[in-house]
C-alpha positions as CSV (number, residue, x, y, z in Angstrom):
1,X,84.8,66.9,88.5
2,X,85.3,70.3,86.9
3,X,88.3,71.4,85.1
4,X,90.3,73.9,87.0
5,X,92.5,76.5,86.0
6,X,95.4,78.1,87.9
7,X,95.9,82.1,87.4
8,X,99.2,84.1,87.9
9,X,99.4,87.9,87.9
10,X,102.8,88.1,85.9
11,X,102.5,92.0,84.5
12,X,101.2,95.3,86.8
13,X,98.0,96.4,86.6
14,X,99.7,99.7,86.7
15,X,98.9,101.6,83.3
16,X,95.9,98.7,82.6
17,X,92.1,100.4,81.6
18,X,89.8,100.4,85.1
19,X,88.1,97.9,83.9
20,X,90.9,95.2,83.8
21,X,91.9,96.5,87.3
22,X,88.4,95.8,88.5
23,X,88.4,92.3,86.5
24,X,92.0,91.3,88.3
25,X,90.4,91.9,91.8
26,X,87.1,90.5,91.1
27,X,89.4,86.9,90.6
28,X,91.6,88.0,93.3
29,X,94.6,89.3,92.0
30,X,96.6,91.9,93.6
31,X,100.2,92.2,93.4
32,X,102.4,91.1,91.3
33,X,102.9,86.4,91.5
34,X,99.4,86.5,93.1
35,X,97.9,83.5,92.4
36,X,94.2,81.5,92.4
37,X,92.9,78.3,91.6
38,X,89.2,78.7,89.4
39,X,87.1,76.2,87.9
40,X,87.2,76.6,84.3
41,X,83.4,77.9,83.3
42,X,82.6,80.3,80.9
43,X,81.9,83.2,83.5
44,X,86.1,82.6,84.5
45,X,87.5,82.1,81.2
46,X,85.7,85.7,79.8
47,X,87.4,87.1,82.6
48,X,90.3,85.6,82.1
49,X,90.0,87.0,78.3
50,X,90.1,90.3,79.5
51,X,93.6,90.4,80.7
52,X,94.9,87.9,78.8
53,X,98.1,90.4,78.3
54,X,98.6,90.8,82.4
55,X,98.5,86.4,83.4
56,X,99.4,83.5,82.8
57,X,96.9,80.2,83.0
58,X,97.4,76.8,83.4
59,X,95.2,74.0,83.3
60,X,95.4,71.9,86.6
């Protein structure tokens, strides 16, 4: 079974480049304590890079 990850919006995308605002809602984040469950490949953990400074990710 693949490892999964668990990702929390903690910070506003307010302020944040387009690009992170685009990377938030392609791993459906929206507001604020939005949350998702991803399985932890490559392609997630790049975008999960990206905006590092804006979640918080734990390994499920």
């Amino acid at each position: 079974m693949a490892k999964q990850v668990k990702i929390v919006l903690v910070k506003s995308l307010a302020g944040s480049l387009p690009a992170q605002r685009k990377t938030a809602k392609a791993l459906g984040l929206g507001k604020i304590s939005s949350s998702v469950t991803k399985d932890a490949n490559p392609v997630t953990l790049g975008m999960i890079r990206v905006i590092q400074h804006l979640v918080k990710v734990e390994e499920i």
